[in-house]
GUKE-530880 format. One record per residue: residue in three letters; x, y, z of N, C-alpha, C in turn. Coordinates in steps of 0.2 Angstrom, whole numbers, plus 5000, padded with zeros to 4 digits. Layout:
# residues N
ALAXYZXYZXYZ
...
***
This chain:
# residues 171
UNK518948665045518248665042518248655035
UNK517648615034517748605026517548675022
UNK517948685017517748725010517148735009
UNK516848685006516248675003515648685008
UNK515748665014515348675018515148735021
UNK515848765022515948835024515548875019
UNK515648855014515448925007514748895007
UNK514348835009513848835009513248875013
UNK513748865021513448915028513348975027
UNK514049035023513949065020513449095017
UNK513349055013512849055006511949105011
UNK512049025015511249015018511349085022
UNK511849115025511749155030511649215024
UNK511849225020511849275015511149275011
UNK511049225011510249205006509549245012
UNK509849195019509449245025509349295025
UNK509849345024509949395026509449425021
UNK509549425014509349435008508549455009
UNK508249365011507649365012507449415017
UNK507549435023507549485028507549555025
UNK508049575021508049615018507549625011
UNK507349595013506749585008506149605007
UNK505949575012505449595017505549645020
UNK506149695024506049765024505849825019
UNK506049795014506049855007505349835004
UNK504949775005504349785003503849805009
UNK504049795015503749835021503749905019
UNK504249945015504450025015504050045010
UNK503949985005503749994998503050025000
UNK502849955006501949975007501750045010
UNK502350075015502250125019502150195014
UNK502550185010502750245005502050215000
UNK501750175001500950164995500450205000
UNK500250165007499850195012500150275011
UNK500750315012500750375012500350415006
UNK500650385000500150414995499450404994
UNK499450374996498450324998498150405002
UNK498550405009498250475012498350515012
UNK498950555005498950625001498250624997
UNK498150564993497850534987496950574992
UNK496950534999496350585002496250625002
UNK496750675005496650745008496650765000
UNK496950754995496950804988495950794987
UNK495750714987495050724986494550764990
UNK494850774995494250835002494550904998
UNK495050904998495350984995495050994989
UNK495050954983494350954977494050964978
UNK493450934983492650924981492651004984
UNK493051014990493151074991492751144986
UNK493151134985493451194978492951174973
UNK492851114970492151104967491651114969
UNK491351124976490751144978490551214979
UNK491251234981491251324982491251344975
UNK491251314969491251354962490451334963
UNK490051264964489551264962489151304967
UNK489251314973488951384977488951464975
UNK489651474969489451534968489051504962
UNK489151474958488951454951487951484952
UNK487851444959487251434963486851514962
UNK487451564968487251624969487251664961
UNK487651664956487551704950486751684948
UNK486751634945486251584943485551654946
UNK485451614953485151654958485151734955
UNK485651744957485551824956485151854950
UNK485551814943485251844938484451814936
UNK484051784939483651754940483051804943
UNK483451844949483051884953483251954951
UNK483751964946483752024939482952014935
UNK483051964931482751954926482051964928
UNK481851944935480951954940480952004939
UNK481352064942481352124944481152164938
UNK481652154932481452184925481052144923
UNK480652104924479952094922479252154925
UNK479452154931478852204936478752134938
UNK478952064939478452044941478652034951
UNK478452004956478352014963478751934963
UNK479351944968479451884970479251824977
UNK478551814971478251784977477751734971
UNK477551674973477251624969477651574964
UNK477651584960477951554955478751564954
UNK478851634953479451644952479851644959
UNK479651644964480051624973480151544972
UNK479551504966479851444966480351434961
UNK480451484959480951464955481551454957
UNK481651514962482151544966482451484969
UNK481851444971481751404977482151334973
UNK481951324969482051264964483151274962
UNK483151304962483751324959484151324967
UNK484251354971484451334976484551264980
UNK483851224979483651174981484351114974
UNK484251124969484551084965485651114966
UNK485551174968486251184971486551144976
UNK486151144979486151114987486351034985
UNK485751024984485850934979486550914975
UNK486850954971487450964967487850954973
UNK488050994978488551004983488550944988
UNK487850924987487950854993488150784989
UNK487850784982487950734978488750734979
UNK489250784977490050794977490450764983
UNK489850794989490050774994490150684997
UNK489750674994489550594996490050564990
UNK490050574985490650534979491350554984
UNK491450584985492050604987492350564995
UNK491850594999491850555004491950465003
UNK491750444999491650364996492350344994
UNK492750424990493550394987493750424993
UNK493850464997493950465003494150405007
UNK493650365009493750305012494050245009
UNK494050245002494350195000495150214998
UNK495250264999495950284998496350275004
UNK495750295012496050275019496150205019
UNK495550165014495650065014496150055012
UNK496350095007497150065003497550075008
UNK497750125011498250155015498350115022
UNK497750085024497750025030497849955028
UNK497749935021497749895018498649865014
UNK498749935012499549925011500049925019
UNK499849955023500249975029500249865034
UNK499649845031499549775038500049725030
UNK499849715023500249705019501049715021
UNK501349775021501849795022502249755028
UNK501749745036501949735042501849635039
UNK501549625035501649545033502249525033
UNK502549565025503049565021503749575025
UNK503749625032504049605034504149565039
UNK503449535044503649465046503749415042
UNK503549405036503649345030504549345030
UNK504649425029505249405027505949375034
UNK505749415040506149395044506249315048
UNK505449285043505449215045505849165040
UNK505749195035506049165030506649145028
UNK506849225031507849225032508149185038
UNK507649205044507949155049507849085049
UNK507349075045507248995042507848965035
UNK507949015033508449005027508948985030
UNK509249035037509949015042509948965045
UNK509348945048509448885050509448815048
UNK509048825040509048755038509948765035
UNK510148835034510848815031511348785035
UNK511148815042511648765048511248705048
UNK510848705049510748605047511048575042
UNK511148585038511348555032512148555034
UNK512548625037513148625039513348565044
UNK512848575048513048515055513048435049
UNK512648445045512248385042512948345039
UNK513548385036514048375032514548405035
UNK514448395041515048395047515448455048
UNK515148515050515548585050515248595057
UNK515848595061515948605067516248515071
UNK516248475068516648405069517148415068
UNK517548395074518448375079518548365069
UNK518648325064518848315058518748375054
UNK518948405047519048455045518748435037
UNK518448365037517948325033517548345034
UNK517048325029516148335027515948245028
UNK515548245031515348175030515048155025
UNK515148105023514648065016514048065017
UNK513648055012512948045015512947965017
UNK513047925014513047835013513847825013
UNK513847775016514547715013514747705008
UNK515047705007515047684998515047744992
UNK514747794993514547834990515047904991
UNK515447904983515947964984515648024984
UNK516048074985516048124988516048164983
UNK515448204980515448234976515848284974
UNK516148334979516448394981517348374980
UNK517448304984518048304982518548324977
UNK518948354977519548374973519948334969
UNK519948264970520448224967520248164968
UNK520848094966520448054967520248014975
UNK519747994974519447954979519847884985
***
């Protein structure tokens, strides 16, 4: 077999391999993006969480010292001050849904990233295992092309006439 041919077969099978592996590690890269996409979720629900139960009690104090301050007036919680009551719960309530709906929104698009990097991912490694396997074949074509695996231990020429770039010595 020729040298040169051999270390090119080599090459290609090595380049293939490369590309394949290439495409695995950017397949892992995306699984490990989609993973933190839907940590990146659940931390948002666990927030608004926790935001909203501060603005429920934030709500109740608010409230409470509101139906303090009626009381130490003498006045009756009914009419006007019941709407205050009413106004202040009602604007709680709004605050908690407002939170809930922003959140819900990064929610979803943190789930979009994480679906989005995982079909990425599943590309990157089809891309890559076409391209490695494509790289080994076109290297064995080129081997066959310059005679590796012919009864002779030669490389063919491309043309008549035309020396042999590769050779060693003279012609």
């Amino acid at each position: 077999m020729c040298t040169v041919t051999a270390i090119g077969l080599t090459g290609a099978i090595i380049s293939g391999a490369g590309r394949l592996f290439s495409g695995i590690q950017s397949s892992e890269a995306a699984e490990f993006n989609a993973q933190v996409a839907e940590r990146a979720a659940a931390n948002e629900a666990a927030r608004v969480r926790f935001q909203n139960e501060r603005a429920r009690e934030r709500g109740a104090r608010l409230r409470g010292t509101q139906r303090a301050r009626i009381a130490a007036a003498g006045v009756q919680v009914q009419g006007t001050p019941l709407e205050v009551l009413a106004d202040t719960a009602a604007e709680e309530e709004l605050e908690v849904q407002s939170n809930l709906f922003g959140s819900r929104i990064t929610q979803q698009n943190l789930r979009d990233r994480a679906r989005l990097s995982r079909q990425q991912g599943r590309g990157a490694l089809f891309g890559g295992a076409l391209a490695g396997l494509g790289t080994v074949i076109s290297g064995g074509a080129t081997a066959q092309r310059l005679g590796f695996g012919n009864s002779g231990d030669t490389a063919r020429l491309p043309a008549p006439g035309i020396p042999d770039p590769f050779a060693m010595g003279p012609t």
